[in-house]
N, C-alpha and C positions, 0 to 999 in steps of 0.2 A: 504493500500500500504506500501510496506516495506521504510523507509528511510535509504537512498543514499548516500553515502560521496563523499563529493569534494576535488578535494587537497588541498586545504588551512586546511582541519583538520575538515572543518566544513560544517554539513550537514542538510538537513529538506527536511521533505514528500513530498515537491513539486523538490527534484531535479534527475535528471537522472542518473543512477548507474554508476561509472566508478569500475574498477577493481574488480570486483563480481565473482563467482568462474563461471565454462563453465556451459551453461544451460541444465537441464537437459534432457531427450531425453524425446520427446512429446510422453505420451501411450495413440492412441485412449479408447474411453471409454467402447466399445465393448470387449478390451483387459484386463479390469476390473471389466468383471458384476459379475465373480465368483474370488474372492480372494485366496479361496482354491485351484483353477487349475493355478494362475497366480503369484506365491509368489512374481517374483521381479518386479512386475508392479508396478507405481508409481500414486498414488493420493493427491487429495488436503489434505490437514493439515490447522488445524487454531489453533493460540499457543497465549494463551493469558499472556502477560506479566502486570506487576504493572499498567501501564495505557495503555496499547494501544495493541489490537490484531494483528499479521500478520500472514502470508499467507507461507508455505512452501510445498516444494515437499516432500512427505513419503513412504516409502517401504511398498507395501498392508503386508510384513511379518510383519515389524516391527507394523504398526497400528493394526495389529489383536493380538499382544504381548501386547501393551500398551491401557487400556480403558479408556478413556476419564477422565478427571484429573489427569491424570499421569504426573510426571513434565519430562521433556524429555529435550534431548541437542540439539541444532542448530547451523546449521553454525551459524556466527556472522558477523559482521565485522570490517577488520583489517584495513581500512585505506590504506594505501600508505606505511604500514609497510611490513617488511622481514621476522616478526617472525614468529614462529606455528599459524598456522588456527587459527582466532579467531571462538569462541565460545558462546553462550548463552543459558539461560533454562526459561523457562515455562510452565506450562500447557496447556497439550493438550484439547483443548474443542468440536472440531471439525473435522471429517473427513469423505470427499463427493469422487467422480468418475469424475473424467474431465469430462468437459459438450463441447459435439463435437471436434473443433479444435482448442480448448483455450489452450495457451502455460503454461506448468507447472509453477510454480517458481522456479528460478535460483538457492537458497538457500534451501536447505534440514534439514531436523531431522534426527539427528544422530544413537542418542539410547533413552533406558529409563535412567534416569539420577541415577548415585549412591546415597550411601547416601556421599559421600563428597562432593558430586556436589551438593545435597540440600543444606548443611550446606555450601556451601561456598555463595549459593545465600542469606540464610539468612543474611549472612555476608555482603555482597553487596548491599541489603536492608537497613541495618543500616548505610552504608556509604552514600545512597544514599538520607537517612534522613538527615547525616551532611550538604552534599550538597545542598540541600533542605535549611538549615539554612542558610549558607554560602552564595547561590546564591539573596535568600533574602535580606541580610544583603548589600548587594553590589548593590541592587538597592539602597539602601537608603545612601550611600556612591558614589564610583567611577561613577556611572552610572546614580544617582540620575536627570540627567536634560536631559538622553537622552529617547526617545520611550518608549526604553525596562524598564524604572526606573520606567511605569505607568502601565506597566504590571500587570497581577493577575497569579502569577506562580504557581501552583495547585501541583506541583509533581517532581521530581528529578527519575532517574533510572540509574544503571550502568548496563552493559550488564556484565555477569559473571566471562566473562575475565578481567574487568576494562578497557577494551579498549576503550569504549564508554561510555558518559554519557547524560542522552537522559534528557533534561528541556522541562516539557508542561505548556504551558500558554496560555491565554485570552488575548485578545488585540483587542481594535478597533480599533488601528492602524498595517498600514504594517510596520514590525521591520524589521532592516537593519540585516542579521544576525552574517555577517562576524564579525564586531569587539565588538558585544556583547558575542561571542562566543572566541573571543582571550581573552578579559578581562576575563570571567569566566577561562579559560584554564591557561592564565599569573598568578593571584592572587592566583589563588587555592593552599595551602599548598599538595595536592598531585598534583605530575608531571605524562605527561606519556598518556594522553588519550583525546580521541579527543571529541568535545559538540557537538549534534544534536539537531537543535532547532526545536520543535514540537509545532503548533497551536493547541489546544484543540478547535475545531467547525469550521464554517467558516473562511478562511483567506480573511481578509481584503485587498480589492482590492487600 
């Protein structure tokens, strides 16, 4: 499932999508058997990012353009921001024909991604290792006595835009997310982009 931003800045896989771009238009799956008589018909995509796969809507042109590990761009998300579409890229791993009247996803693959758009995710990789340190470091400081400070954080990701930076972690407990998601946001030497806080397995009830 894709995760969802709230207006406080702060998001996680279990929350409902506010402000997503308009959904795109349901193609039955009969309207897809043959890709070559139906170029702008829309099927599933699965885009795998550094830790965690989602689900987007894709032009049967563009997937028969692009073969399976191709990195490609996606919508993103901007938040409760005003500026340009956000953006993000992954590798494409996956791509099936709606199954009956299961509604598309809201969020689409754009193109194949250039090469600046690769090297900018490598870019964003390495930031997203600082992060990874950073967020660490802060359990065992600021955060040290709360949930999130007995956490096991497994991973950091920024979405390509930087708009996003998505924390997975283990916990046997249920973590509060709001102000463990301000603290990383408040301390962090870069300004500018909202936390989505991701359970790696079951979330604790």
């Amino acid at each position: 499932p894709l995760a969802a931003h709230v207006p406080s800045g702060v998001s996680s896989q279990h929350d409902s999508p506010q402000g997503a771009p308009a959904a795109v238009a349901d193609i039955p799956a009969s309207a897809t058997a043959r890709i070559s008589e139906h170029p702008d018909a829309y099927l599933f995509a699965c885009v795998q990012f550094g830790f965690r796969t989602e689900s987007f809507a894709i032009p049967a042109s563009l997937a028969g353009a692009c073969p399976l590990n191709t990195v490609v761009v996606v919508e993103g998300d901007r938040g409760n921001r005003t500026a340009a579409d956000a953006v993000d890229a992954g590798r494409l791993v996956a791509v099936t024909t709606p199954h009956g009247h299961a509604p598309l996803p809201t969020q689409r693959v754009l193109r194949k991604a250039t090469d600046a758009e690769v090297t900018r995710r490598g870019q964003m990789d390495e930031r997203a290792e600082h992060a990874l340190g950073f967020v660490r470091n802060l359990q065992r400081t600021t955060l040290q006595h709360w949930d999130f400070g007995r956490a096991d954080v497994r991973a950091c990701e920024f979405q390509l835009d930087g708009l996003k930076l998505f924390v997975h972690f283990y916990s046997d407990k249920r973590i509060t997310f709001k102000p463990v998601a301000a603290a990383i946001r408040d301390f962090h030497p870069i300004q500018g982009f909202y936390v989505c806080m991701k359970y790696m397995g079951p979330r604790p009830r």
